[in-house]
N, C-alpha and C positions, 0 to 999 in steps of 0.2 A: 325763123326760130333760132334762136341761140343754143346751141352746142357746144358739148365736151364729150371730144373722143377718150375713151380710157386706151393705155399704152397695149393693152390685147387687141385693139384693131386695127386693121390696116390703113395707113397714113393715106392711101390713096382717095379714102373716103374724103379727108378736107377739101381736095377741089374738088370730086363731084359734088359733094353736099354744098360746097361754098358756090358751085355753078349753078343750082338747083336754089340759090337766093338767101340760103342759112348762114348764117355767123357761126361760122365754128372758129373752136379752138381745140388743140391735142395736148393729150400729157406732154407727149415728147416735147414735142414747139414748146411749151412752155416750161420743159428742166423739170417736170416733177414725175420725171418716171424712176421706178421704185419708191417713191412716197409710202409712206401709211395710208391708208384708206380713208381714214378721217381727214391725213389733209387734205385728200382728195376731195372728199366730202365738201368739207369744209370751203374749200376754192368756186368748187362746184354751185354751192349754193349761194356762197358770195358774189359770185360774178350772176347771179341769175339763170343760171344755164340748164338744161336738160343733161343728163346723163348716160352715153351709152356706152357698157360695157358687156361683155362677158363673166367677168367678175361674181361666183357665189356670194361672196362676204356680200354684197348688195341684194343678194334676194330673199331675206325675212322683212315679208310686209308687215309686218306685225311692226319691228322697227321702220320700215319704210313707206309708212301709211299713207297711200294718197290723200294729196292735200295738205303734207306736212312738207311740202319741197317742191322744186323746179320740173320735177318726172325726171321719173328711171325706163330706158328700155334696157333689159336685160336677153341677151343675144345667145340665146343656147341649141346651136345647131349639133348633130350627131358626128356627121365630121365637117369641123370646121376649117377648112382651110383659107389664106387668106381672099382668096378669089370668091371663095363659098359667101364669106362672111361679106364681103363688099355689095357685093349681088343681090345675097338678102336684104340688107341694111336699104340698099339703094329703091331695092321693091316695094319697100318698106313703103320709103317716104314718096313714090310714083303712087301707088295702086292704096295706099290707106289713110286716113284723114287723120295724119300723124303733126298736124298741126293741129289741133286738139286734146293731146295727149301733155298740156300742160298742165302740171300736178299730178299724173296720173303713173299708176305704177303697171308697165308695160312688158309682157314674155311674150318673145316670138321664138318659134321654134323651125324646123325645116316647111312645116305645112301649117299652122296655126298661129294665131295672135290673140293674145289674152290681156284686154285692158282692163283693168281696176282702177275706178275714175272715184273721186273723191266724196265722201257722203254730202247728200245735200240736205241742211238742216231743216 
């Protein structure tokens, strides 16, 4: 799966995820931390990439409608810290079939996961 870390999460995720057989790339690595959200956006959907951030300004599916982009998972734990955050993420992609979550607009929270997989005509 192709990845983009947003600069909220922890850098440690690139090698696991990258040992785990994904193509990632991070804001940071690539000099766009502090960007506007669209260039994010913008990079993001250029390069083909899934998106995982923390980031609000990314969760109106209404703008973010599955099937209009690469997938969002959006990472909103209670207390996030960076360990918390790795962990989850990491669970994430072990225990759920987050290789099918492309185009799909994805919330995970401390206990749940909420996919919005794109309409089928």
């Amino acid at each position: 799966m192709r990845i983009k870390l947003d600069e909220n999460l922890p850098l440690a995720l690139v090698s696991e995820l990258t040992t785990a057989g994904h193509d990632i790339q991070s804001v940071p690595e690539e000099g766009l931390t502090g960007s506007p959200d669209s260039t994010l956006w913008r990079a993001t959907q250029a390069e083909g990439r899934f998106l995982i951030t923390q980031d609000l300004d990314f969760s109106d599916i209404r703008r973010f409608q599955p099937g209009t982009h690469h997938g969002i998972l959006l990472v909103r734990l209670h207390n996030p810290s960076r360990n918390q955050l790795a962990e989850r993420v990491l669970s994430l992609f072990r225990h759920e079939q987050a290789a099918q979550w492309s185009g799909c607009f994805v919330v995970a929270t401390d206990r749940k996961v909420r996919v919005m997989r794109p309409a089928v005509p």
